[in-house]
N, C-alpha and C positions, 0 to 999 in steps of 0.2 A: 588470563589474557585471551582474549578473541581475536584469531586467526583470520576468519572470516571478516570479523569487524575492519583489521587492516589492511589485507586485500581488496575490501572494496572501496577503504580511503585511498588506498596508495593508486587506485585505477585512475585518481584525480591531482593527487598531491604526495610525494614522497616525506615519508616520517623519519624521522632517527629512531632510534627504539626509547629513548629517554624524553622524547615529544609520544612517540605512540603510548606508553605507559603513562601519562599525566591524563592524555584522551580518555582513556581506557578506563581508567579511576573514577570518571564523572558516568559512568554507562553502570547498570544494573543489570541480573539476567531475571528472567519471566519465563516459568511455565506453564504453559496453558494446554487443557487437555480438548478434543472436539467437542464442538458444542456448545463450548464454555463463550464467554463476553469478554471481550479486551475493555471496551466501551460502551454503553448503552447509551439512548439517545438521555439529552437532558443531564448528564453527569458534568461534574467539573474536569478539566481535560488539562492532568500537566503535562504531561511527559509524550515525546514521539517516539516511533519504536521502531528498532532494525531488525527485520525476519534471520533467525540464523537458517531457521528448520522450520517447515508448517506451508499453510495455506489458509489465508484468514481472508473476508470478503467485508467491505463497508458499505453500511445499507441505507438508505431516508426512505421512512413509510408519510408517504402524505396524509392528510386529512381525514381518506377515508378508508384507512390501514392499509392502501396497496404497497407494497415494496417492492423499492428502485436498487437494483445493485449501481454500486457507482465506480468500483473496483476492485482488482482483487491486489494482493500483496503475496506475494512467494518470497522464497532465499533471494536476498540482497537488496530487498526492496524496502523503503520506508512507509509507513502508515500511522495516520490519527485522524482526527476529525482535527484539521489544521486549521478552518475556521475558530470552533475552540478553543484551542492551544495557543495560538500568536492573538486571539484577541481578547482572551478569558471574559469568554460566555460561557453558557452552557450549550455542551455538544447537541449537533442536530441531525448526527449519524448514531446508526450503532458497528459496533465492530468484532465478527463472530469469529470462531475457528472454525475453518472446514474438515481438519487435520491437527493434529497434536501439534504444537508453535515451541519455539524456543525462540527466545526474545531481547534483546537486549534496548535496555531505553535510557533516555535521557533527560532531565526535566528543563523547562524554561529555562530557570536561573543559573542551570548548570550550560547549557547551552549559547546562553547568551554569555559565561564567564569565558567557556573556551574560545568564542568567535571573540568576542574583545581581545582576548590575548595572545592568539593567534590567528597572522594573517591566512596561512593552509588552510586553518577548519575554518574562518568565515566565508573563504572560494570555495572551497568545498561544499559548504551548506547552500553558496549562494547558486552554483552550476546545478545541483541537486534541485533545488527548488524551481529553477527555471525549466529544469527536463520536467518537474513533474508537471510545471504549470500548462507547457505545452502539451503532454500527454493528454493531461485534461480536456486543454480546445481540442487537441484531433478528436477527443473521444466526444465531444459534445455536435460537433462542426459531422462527421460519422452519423450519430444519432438524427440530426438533422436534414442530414443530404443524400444518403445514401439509402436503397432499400433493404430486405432482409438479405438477401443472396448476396450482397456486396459487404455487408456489416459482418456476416458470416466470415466470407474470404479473407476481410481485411482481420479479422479475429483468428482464424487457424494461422496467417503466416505472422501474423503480428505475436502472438501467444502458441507456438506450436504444441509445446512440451502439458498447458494448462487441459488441453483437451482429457486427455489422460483420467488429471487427477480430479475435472468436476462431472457431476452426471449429465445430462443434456437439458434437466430443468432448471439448472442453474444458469446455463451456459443461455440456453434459452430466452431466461428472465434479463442476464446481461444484455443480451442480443436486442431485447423489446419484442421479441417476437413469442409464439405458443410453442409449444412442448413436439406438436405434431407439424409446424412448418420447419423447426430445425429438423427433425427427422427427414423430413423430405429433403430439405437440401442436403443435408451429409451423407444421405444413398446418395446422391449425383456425382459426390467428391471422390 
């Protein structure tokens, strides 16, 4: 049983233990060690995954192999290339460890059996889905509107705890800025 798994349902929807254990049955655990590929670009993509433990980042290298971080995922966060997944193509991310991952996932069909049959896990999928959609436009609407020194800002209070655990050319590459303008603005902080 995962602990973590129903604490972060129950923050949306309270379970009985005999609904938490039916959920729970449909989930798988994954361990991934740093370094390692959850996803690479171009793969078939069933399953979405619930961080227990770790820090993994999802990436798109354009055309002429730059790489785009597009986000990260820590403890209690969900992550796939959700394009992928809800519309079985081939993925167009990839998805690395930053950090040793423990993982729990769930596939399509298994997913779509629990939200059919329960209305909690379809509110739950569907509140889930909507936080991340939004995260998304701030983070693209951010990318768009704002300069280095604000995307910065809005990144340490948005992400406190993340500073920590990436180096500053990750954080950096997230940011869309060089290795050497993050340096300058984090001496100012």
């Amino acid at each position: 049983m995962s602990l973590e798994l129903r604490k972060h349902i129950e923050e949306i929807v309270s379970l009985t233990d005999e609904e938490f254990e039916y959920i729970n049955s449909h989930f798988k655990l994954k361990q991934l060690k740093k370094h390692q590929y959850l996803i690479q670009e171009d793969e078939q993509v069933n399953n979405i995954y619930f961080v227990i433990s770790g820090l993994l980042k999802a990436t798109f290298n354009d055309l002429n192999g730059k790489e785009y971080i597009i986000q990260f995922a820590t403890e209690n966060w969900w992550i796939s290339d959700f394009q992928a997944f809800y519309n079985n193509v081939k993925s167009i991310t990839s998805i690395s460890c930053l950090e040793n991952v423990e993982l729990l996932y769930i596939s399509k069909e298994d997913l779509d059996k629990i939200c059919r049959e329960s209305h909690k896990m379809e509110h739950f999928f569907r509140v889930k889905n909507s936080s991340g959609y939004v995260a998304l436009q701030q983070r693209i609407l951010s990318l768009l509107t704002t300069n280095p020194k604000e995307r910065f800002e809005q990144f340490t209070r948005q992400y406190p705890h993340l500073g920590q655990r990436l180096s500053k050319t990750i954080i950096a590459a997230y940011l869309g800025i060089s290795r050497e303008s993050l340096s300058r603005l984090s001496s100012k902080v």
